[in-house]
N, C-alpha and C positions, 0 to 999 in steps of 0.2 A: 563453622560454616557460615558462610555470606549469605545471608538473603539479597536477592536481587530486585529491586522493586521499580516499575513500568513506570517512565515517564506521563503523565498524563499526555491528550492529545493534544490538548490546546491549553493554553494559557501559560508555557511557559519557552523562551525562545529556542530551546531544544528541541522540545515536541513538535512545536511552528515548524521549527527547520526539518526536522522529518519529516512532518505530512507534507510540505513544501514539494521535499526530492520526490517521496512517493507516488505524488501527484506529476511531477514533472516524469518519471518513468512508467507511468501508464498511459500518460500524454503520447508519447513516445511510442510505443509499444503499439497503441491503440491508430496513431496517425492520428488523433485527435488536432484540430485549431489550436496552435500556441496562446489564444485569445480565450478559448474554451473555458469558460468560469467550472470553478470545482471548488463544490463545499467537503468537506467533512462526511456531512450523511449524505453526501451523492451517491445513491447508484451506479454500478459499473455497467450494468447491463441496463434497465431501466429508464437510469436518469441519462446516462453516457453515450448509454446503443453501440454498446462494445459488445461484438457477439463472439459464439462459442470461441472459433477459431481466434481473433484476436484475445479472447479472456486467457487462453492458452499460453502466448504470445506477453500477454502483461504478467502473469504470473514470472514466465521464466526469465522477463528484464528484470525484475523485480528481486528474483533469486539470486539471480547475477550481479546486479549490483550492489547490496546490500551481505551477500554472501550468506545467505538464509536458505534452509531448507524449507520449503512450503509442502505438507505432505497434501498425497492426492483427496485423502481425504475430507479435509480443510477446507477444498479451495471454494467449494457450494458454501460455508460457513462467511468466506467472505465478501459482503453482495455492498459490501459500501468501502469508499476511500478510509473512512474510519477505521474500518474493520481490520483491512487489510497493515492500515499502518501500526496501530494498537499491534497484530499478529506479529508483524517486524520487526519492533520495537521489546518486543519479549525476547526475541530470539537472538537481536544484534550482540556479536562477540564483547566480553566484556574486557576493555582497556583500562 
């Protein structure tokens, strides 16, 4: 059996390019400014002011794109771009 083991979030051009997309489909999702700076420990609701309805809305681009299941009860788990990318990045099919 494989163990599978999570890119870190940063530091390597992988991970960069993930929280990249991640970011650019909550961008998206949210209507957010293409200009909109986004860290890592951003806030989606907090730091973003992505409320319920769009949090909705970025989850399921975010499913969709990436081809992840996010279960419902997860999604309170993920309150930052980290969070959520880290969550993705576990789950992404392995090639």
């Amino acid at each position: 059996m494989t163990m599978r083991t999570t890119p870190p979030i940063s530091g390597s051009a992988v991970a960069d390019d993930l929280l990249s997309q991640v970011a650019d489909e909550v961008r998206r999702a949210a209507k957010l400014p293409a200009d909109r700076i986004m860290q890592p420990s951003s806030r989606l609701v907090e730091d973003l002011g992505i409320d319920s309805l769009d949090l909705v809305g970025v989850m399921l681009q975010v499913q969709d794109r990436f081809g992840v299941e996010i279960d419902d009860d997860d999604v309170v788990k993920l309150t930052t771009l980290e969070a959520l990318t880290t969550y993705v990045a576990q789950r992404l099919p392995q090639v």
